[in-house]
C-alpha positions as CSV (number, residue, x, y, z in Angstrom):
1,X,4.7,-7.7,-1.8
2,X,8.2,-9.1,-1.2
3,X,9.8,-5.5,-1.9
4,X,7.6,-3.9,0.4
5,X,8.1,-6.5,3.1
6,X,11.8,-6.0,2.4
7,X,11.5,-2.6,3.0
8,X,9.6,-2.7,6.3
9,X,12.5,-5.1,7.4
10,X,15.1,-2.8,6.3
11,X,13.4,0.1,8.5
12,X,13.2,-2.3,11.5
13,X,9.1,-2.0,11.3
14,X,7.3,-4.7,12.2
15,X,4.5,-6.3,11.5
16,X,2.3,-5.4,14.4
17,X,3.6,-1.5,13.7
18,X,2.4,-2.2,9.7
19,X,-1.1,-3.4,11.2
20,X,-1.4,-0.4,13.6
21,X,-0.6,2.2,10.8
22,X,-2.8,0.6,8.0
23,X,-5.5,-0.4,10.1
24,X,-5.0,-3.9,8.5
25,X,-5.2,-7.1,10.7
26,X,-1.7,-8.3,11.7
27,X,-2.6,-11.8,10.7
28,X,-3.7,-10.6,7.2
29,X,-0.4,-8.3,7.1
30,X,1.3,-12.0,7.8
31,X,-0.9,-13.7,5.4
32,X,-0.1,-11.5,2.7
33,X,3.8,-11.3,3.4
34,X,3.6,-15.1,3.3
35,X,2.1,-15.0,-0.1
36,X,-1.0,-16.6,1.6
37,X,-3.2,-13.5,0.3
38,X,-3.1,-11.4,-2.7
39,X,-4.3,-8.1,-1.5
40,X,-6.2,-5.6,-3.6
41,X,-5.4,-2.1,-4.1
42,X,-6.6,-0.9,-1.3
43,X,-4.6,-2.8,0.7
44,X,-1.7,-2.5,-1.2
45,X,-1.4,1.2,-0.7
46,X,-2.3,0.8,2.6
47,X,0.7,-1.6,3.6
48,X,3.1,0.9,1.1
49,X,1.9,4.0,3.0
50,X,2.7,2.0,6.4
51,X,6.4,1.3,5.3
52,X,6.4,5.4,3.7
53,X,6.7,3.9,0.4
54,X,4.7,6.4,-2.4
55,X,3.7,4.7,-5.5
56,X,4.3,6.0,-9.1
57,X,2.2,5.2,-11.8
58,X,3.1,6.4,-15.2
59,X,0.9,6.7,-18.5
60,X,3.8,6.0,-21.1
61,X,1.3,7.7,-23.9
62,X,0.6,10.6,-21.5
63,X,-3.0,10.4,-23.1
64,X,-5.1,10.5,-19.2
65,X,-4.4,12.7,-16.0
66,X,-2.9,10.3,-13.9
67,X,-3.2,12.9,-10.7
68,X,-7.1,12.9,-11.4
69,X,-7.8,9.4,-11.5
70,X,-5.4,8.5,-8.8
71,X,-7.5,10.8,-6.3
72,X,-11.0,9.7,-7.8
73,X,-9.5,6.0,-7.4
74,X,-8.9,6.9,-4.0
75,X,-11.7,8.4,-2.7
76,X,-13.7,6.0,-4.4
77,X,-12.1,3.4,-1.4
78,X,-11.8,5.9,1.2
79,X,-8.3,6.5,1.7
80,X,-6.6,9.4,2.6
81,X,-3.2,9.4,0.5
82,X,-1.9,12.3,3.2
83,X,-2.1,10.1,6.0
């Protein structure tokens, strides 16, 4: 979480601008910038897509369909990857 809180810093977004665009509690967005919390995925690609940070995952053996599982993943937890 350290890269993506250097990031937001680097873009001049704050914290309370990170909790209005992930819909994430500003005090968690502290905690978890403090290394307080450890946040799960959802909240990890939440707080990324706040900065406009895309992840990339890649399957070195190219043996699954990444793009599948990545929107199956995230429909499973309800977000929207285009917001």
């Amino acid at each position: 979480m350290l890269l993506i809180k250097k990031i937001a810093e680097s873009k001049g977004i704050t914290q309370l601008e990170m909790s209005e665009k992930s819909g994430i509690a500003q005090s968690n967005v502290s905690a978890t910038f403090a290394g307080l919390r450890t946040p799960n995925l959802s909240t990890f690609v939440k707080l990324c897509s706040a900065v406009g940070v895309r992840i990339f995952i890649e399957d070195r053996d190219e043996q699954s369909d990444l793009s599948k599982l990545f929107q199956e993943a995230m429909d499973e937890v309800g977000f929207d990857p285009q917001k």
